[in-house]
C-alpha positions in Angstrom: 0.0 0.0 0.0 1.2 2.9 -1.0 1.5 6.2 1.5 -1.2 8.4 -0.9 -3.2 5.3 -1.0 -3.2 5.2 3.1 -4.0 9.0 3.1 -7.0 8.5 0.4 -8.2 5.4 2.5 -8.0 7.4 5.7 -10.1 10.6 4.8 -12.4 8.0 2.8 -13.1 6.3 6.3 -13.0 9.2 8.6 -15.0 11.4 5.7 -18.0 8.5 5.3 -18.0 7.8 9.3 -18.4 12.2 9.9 -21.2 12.0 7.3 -22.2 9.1 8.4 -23.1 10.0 12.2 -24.3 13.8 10.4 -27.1 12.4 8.0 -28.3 9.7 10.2 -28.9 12.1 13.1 -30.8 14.5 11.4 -33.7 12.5 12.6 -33.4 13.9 15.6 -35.4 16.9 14.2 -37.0 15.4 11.0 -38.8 12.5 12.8 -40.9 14.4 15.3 -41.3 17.3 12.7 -42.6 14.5 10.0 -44.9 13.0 12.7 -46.3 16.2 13.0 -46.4 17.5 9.1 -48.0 13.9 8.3 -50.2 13.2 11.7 -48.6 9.8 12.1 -50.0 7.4 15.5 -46.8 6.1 17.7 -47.8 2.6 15.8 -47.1 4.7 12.5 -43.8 6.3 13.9 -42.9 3.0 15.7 -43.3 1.0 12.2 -41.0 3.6 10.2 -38.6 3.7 12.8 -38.7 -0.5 13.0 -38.8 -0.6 8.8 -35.2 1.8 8.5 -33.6 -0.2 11.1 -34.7 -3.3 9.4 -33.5 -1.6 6.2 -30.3 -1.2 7.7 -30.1 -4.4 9.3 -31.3 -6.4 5.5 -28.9 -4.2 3.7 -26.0 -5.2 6.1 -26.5 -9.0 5.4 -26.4 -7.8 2.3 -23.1 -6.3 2.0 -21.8 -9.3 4.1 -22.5 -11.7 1.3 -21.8 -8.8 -1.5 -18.5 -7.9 0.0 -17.5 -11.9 0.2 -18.5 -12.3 -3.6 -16.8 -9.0 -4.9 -14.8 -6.9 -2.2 -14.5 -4.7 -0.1 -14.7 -1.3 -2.8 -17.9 -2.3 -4.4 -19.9 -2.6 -1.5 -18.3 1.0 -0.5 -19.5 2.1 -3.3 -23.0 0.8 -3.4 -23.5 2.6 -0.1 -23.0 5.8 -1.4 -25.7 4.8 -4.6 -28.1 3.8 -2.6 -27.3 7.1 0.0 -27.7 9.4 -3.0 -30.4 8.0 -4.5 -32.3 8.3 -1.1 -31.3 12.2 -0.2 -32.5 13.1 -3.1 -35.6 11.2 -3.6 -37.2 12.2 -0.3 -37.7 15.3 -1.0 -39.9 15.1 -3.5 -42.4 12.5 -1.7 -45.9 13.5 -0.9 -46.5 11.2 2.2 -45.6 9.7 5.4 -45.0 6.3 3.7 -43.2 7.7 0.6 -41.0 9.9 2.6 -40.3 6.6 4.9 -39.4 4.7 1.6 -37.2 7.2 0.5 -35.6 7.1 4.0 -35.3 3.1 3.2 -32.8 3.7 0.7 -30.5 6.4 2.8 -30.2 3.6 5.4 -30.0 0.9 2.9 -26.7 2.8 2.2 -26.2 2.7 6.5 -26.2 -0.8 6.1 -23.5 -0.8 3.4 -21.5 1.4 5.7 -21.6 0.1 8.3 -20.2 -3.4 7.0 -18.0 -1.7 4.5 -16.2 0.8 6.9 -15.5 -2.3 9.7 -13.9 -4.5 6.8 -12.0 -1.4 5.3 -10.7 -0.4 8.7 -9.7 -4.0 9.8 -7.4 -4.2 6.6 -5.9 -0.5 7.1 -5.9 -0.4 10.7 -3.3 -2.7 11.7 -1.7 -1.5 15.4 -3.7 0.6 18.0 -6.7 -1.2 16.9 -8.7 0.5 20.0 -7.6 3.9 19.5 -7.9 4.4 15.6 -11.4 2.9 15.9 -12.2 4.5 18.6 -10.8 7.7 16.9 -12.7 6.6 13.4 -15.8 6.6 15.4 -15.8 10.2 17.3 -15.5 11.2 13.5 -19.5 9.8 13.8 -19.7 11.7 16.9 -18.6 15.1 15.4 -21.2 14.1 12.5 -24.0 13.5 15.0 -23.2 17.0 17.2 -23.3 19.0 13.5 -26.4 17.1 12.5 -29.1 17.6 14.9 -27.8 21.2 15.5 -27.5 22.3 12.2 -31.3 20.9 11.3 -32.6 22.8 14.3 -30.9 26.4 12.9 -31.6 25.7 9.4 -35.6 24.3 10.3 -36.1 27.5 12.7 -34.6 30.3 11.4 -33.5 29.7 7.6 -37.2 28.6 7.1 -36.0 25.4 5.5 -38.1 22.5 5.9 -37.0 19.0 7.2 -36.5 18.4 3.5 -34.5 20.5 2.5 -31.9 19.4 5.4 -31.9 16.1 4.0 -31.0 17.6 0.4 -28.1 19.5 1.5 -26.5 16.8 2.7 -26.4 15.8 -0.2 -23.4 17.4 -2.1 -21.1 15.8 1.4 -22.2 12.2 -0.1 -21.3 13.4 -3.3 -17.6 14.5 -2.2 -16.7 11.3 -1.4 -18.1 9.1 -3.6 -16.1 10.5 -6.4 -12.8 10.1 -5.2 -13.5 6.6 -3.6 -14.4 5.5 -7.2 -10.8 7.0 -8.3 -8.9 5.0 -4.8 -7.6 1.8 -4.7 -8.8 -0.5 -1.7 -6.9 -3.1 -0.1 -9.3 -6.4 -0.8 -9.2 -9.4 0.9 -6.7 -12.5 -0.9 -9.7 -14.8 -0.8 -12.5 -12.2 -1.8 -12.9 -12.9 -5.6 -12.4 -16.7 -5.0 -14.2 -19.7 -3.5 -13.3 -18.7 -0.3 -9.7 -20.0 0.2 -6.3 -18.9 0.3 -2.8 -20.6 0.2 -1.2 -21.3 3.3 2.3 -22.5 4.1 1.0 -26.1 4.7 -1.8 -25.9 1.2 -5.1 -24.5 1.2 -6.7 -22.0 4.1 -10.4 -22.2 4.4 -11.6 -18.7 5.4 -15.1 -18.4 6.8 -17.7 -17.1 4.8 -21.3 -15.1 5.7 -23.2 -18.4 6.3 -20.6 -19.9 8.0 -20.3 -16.4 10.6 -23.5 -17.6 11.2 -23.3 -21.2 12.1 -20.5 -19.9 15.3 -22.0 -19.3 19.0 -18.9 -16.9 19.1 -20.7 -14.9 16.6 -23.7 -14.7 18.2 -22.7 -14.0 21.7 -21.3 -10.7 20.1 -23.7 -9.9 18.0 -25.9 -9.8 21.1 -23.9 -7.6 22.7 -23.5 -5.7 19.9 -27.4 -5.4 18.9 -27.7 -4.4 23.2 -25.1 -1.9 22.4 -26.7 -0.4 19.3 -30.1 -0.4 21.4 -28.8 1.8 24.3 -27.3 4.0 21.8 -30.6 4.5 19.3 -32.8 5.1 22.3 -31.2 8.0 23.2 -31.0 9.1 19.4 -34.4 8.2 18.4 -36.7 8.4 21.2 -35.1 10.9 23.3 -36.6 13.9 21.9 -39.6 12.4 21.6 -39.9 11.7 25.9 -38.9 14.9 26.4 -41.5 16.6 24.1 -44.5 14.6 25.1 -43.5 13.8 28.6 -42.8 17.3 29.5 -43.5 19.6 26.7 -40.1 20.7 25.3 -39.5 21.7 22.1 -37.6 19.3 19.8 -36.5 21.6 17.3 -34.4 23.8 20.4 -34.2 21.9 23.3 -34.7 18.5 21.4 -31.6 19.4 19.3 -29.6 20.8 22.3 -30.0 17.4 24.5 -28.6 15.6 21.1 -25.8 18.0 20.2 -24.7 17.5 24.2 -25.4 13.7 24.1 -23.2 13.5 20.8 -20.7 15.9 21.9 -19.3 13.9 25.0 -20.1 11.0 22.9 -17.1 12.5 20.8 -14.9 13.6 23.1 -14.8 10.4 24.7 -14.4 8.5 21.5 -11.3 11.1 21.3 -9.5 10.8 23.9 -10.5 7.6 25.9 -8.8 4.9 23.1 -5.7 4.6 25.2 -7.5 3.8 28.6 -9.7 0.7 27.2 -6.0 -0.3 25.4 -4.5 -0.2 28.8 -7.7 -1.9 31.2 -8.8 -4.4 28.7 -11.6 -4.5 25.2 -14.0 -6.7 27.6 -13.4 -5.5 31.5 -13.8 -2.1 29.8 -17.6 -3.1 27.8 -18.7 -4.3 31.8 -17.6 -1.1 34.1 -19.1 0.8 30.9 -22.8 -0.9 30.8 -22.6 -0.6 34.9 -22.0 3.4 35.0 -24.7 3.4 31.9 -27.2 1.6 34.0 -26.9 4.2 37.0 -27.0 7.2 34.8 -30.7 6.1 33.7 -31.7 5.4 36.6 -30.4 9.1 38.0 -31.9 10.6 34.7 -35.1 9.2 34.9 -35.3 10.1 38.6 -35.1 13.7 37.8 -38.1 13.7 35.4 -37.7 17.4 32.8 -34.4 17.7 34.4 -32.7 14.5 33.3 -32.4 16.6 30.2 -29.1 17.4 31.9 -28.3 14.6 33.1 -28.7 11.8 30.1 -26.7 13.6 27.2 -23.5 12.3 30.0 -24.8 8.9 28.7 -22.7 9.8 25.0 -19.7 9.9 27.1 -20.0 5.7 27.9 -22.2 5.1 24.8 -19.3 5.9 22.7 -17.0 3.0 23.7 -19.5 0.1 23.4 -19.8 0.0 19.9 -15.5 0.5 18.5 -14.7 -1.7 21.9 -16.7 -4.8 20.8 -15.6 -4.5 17.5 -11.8 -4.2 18.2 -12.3 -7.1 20.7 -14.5 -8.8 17.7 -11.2 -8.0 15.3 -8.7 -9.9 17.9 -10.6 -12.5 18.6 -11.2 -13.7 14.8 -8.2 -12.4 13.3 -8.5 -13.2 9.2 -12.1 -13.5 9.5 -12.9 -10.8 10.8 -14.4 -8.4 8.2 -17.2 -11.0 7.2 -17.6 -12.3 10.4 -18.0 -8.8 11.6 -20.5 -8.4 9.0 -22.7 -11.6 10.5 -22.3 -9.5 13.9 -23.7 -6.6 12.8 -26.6 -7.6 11.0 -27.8 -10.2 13.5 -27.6 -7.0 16.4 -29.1 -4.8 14.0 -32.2 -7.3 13.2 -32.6 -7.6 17.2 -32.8 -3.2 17.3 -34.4 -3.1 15.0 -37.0 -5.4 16.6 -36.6 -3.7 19.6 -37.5 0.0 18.3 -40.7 -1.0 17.4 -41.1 -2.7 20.6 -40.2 0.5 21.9 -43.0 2.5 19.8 -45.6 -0.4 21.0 -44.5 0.6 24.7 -45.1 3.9 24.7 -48.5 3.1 23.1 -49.5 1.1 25.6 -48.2 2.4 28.3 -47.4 5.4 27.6 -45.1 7.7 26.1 -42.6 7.8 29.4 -42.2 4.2 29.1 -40.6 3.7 26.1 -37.3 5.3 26.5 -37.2 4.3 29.9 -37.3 1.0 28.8 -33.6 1.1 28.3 -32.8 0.2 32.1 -34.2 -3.1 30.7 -32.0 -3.9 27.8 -28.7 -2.2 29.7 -29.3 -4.9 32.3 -29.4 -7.9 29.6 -26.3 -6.1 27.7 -24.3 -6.7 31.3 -25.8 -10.1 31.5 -24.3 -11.2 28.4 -21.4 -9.2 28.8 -20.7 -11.1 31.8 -21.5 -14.4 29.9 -19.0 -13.8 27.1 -16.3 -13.7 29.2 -17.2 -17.0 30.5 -16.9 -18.2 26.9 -13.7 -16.6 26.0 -11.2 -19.5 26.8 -8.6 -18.0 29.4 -5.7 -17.9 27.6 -7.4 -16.1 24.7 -5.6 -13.1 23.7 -6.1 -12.9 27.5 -4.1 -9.0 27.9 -6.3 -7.6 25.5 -9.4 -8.9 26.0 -9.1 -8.3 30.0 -10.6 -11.4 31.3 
C-alpha cells in the first residue's frame, strides 16, 4: 500500500463515518417534525422507525455476502448509490409512507456502511486497533453533534423544511463518492475466490457469511452488539420524543440541544478515551461501561424534565461500546474478521431493529414515558451477556487484550 493510497483510505473512512453519524442524526429533528407534518400514531412512527432499522439491518446481510462475492470497494461504493439516491428522492415525496421509503434507501446505504467501513478499517488499521477505531468513530460523533444542530438552525430560522436538510446533505455524499471510485482499496486474498487462500502447509479455508452464522462466538457478540446499538438509538431516536410529550419541550431547540450535548461527549470520549480501554482491557472495559450506563438512567429518569441534563453524559460511555466490541470482535477472529463482523452486525441490527418497534408499541400502551425508559431493561441484559461472554472466551485467549 502505497502512502497516498493510506492518506485516500483514511479521509475516505474518517470522511463517510463524519457523514455518516451527520445524515443519520438528522432524525433527531425530521422525525418528530414528520410526525407532525403527516399526523402519524406512535404505531405509525414505531413501524418507520422498525422498517429503516430493518433496512439497515437487510442491507448489512447484504453487503456481508456482496463484499465476500466481490470486495471490499464495491460494496463501498454501493452505499454511497443507494445514500444518493435516497437524499434526493425524499424530498420530493408527498406522504408519510413515501418519505419513509425514501428514507429506506438512505439507510439501505447505512447498512452498506456500516459493513464496509468495519472491513476497510480491519485491513488498514493494523496496530492501536482500540484507538484508531475509537478515533474513526468520534468522527461519527462530530457528525452527530453537526447534525441535529444544524437541522434545528436551518428548520427555525433559515425557514427550511426537514427536506430540505436532508437535500443538503447531499453534495457531502457526493464528495466522497467521487474520489472513492478513483482510490484503490486493499481487498481481501480470498474475496474474488471460492473462499480459500494458500497457506504454508496448502489451502486455508476462510469463513464465509453463512458460515459467521453457524459460530455461537458470533452470536454472543452480536448480542452484545445489537444491546449496544439499542442503548445508543434510544437515546437518538426516542429521546426527543420523551422529552417533548412527557414534558413539553420543544424538539427543534431543546430536542436538538439534548442531542448536540449527548453527541458531543459522545465525541470527546471517542477522542480521547482509546488509550485507557487499550490499557484496562476491550471486555473489563464493555462491563464497568454498561454498569456506569445503567446508574445514569436510573439518575436521569429520577429527575423527570431535568434528566435533560443529566442523560446527554450517557454519549460519554455510549461511545465506547460500539469501537470496543468490534476491536475485541477483530482480535478474537483475526482473518475472518471483516465478514464475520459483518454476520455481527446484522444479527444486532435485526434484534434493534425489533426492539424500536417494541419501543414504539410501549409507549403506546403504556405510555409515552415508558418507552425510552425502557432502556434500564436492555442495559441490564447487555451486562448479563457481557458477563457471559467472558465466561466463553477460553482464558488464555488473547487474554491481555481482552481483559478477562
Amino acid at each position: 500500500m502505497t502512502k497516498l493510497q493510506r492518506i485516500m483510505l483514511f479521509f475516505l473512512l474518517f470522511g463517510t463515518m463524519l457523514i455518516f453519524g451527520l445524515i443519520e442524526n438528522i432524525k433527531g429533528v425530521s422525525y418528530p417534525l414528520i410526525k407532525a407534518e403527516f399526523g402519524a400514531s406512535w404505531e405509525q412512527q414505531g413501524f418507520m422507525v422498525s422498517m429503516l432499522s430493518l433496512s439497515y439491518v437487510g442491507f448489512s446481510i447484504v453487503a456481508g455476502i456482496f463484499l465476500g462475492h466481490f470486495g471490499i470497494k464495491p460494496a463501498f461504493l454501493f452505499g454511497f448509490a443507494a445514500l444518493i439516491l435516497g437524499l434526493f428522492s425524499v424530498f420530493f415525496m408527498p406522504g408519510f409512507f413515501s418519505v419513509a421509503a425514501a428514507l429506506f434507501l438512505v439507510f439501505a446505504g447505512f447498512g452498506f456502511f456500516e459493513v464496509g467501513i468495519n472491513a476497510l478499517a480491519s485491513r488498514t488499521f493494523t496496530s492501536k486497533t482500540a484507538v484508531l477505531m475509537s478515533m474513526l468513530h468520534a468522527f461519527y460523533g462530530i457528525g452527530a453533534v453537526i447534525g441535529p444542530k444544524a437541522a434545528g438552525l436551518l428548520a427555525n430560522n433559515a425557514g427550511l423544511g426537514w427536506r430540505c436538510i436532508y437535500l443538503l446533505s447531499l453534495p457531502l455524499a457526493l464528495a466522497l463518492f467521487i474520489p472513492g471510485i478513483f482510490t484503490g482499496f486493499p481487498e481481501e486474498k480470498h474475496s474474488r475466490s471460492a473462499g480459500s487462500e494458500t497457506g504454508k502447509t496448502g489451502p486455508v479455508r476462510r469463513k464465509n457469511f453463512f458460515d459467521a452464522l453457524r459460530s455461537p462466538m458470533v452470536w454472543f457478540f452480536a448480542l452484545t452488539l445489537g444491546l449496544a446499538v439499542i442503548i445508543e438509538m434510544s437515546s437518538t431516536n426516542w429521546g426527543a420524543l420523551y422529552f417533548q410529550d412527557v414534558y413539553g419541550l420543544d424538539p427543534t431547540t431543546d430536542g436538538a440541544a439534548f442531542l448536540s450535548a449527548f453527541f458531543i461527549v459522545f465525541t470527546l470520549s471517542r477522542l480521547a478515551c482509546g488509550a485507557f480501554v487499550e490499557r484496562i482491557g476491550y471486555l473489563r472495559s464493555l462491563i464497568g461501561l454498561a454498569c456506569i450506563i445503567l446508574l445514569i438512567f436510573i439518575a436521569g429518569f429520577c429527575l423527570g424534565a431535568r434528566g435533560i441534563y443529566v442523560l446527554p453524559a450517557l454519549g460519554f460511555f455510549v461511545a465506547l461500546l460500539w469501537p470496543t466490541i468490534m476491536a475485541l470482535a477483530i482480535v478474537r477472529f483475526g482473518d475472518d474478521a471483516p465478514v464475520l463482523s459483518s454476520a455481527m452486525i446484522a444479527i444486532g441490527g435485526t434484534l434493534n431493529a425489533g426492539v424500536q418497534f417494541l419501543i414504539g408499541l410501549t409507549n403506546r400502551f403504556f405510555g409515552p414515558a415508558w418507552g425510552y425508559r425502557s432502556s434500564l431493561l436492555y442495559t441490564a441484559l447487555l451486562i448479563g451477556i457481557l458477563l457471559l461472554l467472558r465466561k466463553k472466551l477460553k482464558p488464555g485467549e488473547k487474554r491481555e487484550k481482552a481483559g478477562l
